[in-house]
C-alpha positions as CSV (number, residue, x, y, z in Angstrom):
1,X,-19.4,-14.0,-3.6
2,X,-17.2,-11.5,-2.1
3,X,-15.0,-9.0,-4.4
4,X,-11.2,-8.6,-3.8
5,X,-10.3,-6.0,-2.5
6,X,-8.7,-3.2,-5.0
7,X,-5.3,-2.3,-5.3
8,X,-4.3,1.3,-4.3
9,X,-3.7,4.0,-7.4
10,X,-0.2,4.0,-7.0
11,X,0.0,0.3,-7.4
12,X,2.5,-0.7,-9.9
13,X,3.8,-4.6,-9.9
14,X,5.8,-3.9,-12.9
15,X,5.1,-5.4,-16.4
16,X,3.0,-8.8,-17.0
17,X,4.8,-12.0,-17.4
18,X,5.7,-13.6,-20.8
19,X,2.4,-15.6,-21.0
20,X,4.2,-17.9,-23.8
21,X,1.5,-18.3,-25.6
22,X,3.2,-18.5,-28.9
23,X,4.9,-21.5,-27.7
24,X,1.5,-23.1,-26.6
25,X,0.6,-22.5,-30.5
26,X,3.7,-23.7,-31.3
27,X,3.9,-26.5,-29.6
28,X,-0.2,-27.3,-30.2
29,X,0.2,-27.2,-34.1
30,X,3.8,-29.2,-34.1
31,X,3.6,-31.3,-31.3
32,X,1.1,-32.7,-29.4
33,X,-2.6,-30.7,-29.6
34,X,-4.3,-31.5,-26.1
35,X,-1.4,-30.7,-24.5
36,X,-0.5,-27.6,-26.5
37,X,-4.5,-26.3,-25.7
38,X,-4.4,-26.6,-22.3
39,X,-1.0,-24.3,-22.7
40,X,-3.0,-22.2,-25.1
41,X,-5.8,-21.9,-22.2
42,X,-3.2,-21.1,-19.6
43,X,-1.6,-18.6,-21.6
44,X,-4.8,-16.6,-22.5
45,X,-5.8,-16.3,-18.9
46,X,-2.3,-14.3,-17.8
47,X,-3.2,-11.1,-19.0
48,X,-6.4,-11.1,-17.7
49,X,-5.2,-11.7,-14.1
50,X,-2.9,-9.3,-14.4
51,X,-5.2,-6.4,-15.6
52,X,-7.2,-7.5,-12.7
53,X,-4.6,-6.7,-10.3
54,X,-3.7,-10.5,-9.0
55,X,0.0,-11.2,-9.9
56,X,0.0,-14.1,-8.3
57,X,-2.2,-15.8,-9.9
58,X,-1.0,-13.9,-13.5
59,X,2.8,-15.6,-12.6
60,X,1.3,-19.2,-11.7
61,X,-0.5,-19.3,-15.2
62,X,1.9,-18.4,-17.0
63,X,4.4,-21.3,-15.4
64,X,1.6,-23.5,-16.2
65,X,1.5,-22.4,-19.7
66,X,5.2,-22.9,-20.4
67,X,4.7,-26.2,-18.4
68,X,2.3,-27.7,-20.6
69,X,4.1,-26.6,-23.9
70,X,7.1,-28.5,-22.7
71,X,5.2,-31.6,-22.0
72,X,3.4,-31.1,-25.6
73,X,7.0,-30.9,-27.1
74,X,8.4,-33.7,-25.6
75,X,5.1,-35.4,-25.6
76,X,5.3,-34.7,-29.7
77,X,9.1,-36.1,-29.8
78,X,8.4,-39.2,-28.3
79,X,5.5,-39.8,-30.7
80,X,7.3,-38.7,-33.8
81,X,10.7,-41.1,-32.7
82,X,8.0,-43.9,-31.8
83,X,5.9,-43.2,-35.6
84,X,9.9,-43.5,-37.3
85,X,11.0,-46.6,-35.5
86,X,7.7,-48.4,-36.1
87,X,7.9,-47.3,-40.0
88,X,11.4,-48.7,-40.4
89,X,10.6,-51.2,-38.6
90,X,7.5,-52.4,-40.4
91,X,10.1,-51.4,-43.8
92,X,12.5,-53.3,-42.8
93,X,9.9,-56.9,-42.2
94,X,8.1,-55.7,-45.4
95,X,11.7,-55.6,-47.1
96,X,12.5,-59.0,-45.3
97,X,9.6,-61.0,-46.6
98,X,9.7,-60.0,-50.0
99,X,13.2,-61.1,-50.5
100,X,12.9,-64.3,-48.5
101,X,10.1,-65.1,-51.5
């Protein structure tokens, strides 16, 4: 396995991305949790690409971690408007039945 190549002393790419891993938390505890981990997993890696000197790969992780907490968050809305509308529906038919008797 062959070792990438150092960058020179001077090298400065300026400071790390926002790795947005309190929104993976967020989002993981709230929302939806297998979608908010896999943010939680791309967050934690962004800091460590970037201490070892790969930018790129420090920016694409931390797209990918506010990527998956937005699909947590809307994955959580959905569910949550989908658990409401089947309770007041299933209210409503429970309501229904007991005053047809």
């Amino acid at each position: 396995m062959s070792e990438q190549p150092r960058p020179p002393a001077d090298y400065n790419p300026g400071p790390p991305p926002a790795s947005h891993l309190v929104w993976g938390i967020v989002s993981a505890i709230l929302c939806c949790l297998p979608f908010g981990a896999l943010s939680i997993y791309q967050a934690a890696k962004v800091e460590k690409l970037w201490a070892q000197g790969n930018p790129e790969a420090a920016h694409e992780a931390a797209r990918d971690a506010r990527r998956w907490a937005i699909v947590a968050a809307v994955a959580g809305a959905v569910l949550w408007v989908a658990a409401i509308v089947t309770v007041v529906l299933l209210f409503g038919t429970l309501t229904d039945d007991t005053a047809s008797n």
